[in-house]
C-alpha positions as CSV (number, residue, x, y, z in Angstrom):
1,X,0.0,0.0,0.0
2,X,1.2,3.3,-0.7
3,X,1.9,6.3,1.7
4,X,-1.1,8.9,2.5
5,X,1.6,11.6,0.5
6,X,2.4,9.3,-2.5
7,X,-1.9,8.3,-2.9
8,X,-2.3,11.8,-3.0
9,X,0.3,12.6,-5.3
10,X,-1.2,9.9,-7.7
11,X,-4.7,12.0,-6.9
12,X,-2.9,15.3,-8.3
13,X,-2.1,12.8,-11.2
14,X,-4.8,11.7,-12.1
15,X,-7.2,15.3,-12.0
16,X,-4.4,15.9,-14.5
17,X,-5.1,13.4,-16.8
18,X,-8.4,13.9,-16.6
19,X,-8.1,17.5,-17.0
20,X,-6.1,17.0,-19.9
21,X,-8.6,14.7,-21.1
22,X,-11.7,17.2,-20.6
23,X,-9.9,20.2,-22.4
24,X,-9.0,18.4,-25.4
25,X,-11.6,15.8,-26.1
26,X,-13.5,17.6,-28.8
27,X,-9.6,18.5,-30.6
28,X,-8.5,14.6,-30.2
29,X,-11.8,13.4,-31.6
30,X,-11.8,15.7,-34.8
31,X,-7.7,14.8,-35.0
32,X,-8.8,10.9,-35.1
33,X,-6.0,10.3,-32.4
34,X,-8.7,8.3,-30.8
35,X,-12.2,7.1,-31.1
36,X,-14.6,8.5,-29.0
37,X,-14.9,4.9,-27.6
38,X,-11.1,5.1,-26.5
39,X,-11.1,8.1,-24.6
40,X,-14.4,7.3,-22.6
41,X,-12.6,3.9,-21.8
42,X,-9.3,5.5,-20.6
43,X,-11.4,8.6,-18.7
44,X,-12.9,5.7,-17.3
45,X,-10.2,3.9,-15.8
46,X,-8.8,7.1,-14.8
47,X,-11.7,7.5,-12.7
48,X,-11.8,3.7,-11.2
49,X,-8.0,4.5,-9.7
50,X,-8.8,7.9,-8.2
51,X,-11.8,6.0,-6.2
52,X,-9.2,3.0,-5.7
53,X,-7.2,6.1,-4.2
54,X,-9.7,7.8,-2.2
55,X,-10.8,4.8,-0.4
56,X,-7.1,4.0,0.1
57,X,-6.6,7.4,1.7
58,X,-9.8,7.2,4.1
59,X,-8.4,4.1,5.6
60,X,-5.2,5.4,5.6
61,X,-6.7,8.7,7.6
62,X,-9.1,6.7,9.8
């Protein structure tokens, strides 16, 4: 398990990515650097982890 600074240095991370992910969608869909399908997927996972995380850090806090 990770520490309560390095889960929430993978949070930062991840708000990034999806950030990232957000800001561009519309320019990455009309590039065809990914299908619509492919982005959902990956924002998707994205967002799995950073509840992974937050669970991880209410134990870790508790």
């Amino acid at each position: 398990m990770m520490t309560l600074e390095g889960l929430k240095a993978r949070m930062e991370e991840l708000i990034g990515q999806l950030e990232f992910h957000s800001r561009f969608f519309s320019m990455i869909l009309a590039d065809e650097m990914a299908t619509e399908a492919e982005l959902l997927e990956a924002i998707d996972e994205m967002l799995d982890e950073f509840i992974e995380l937050s669970e991880q850090i209410k134990k870790l806090q508790s």
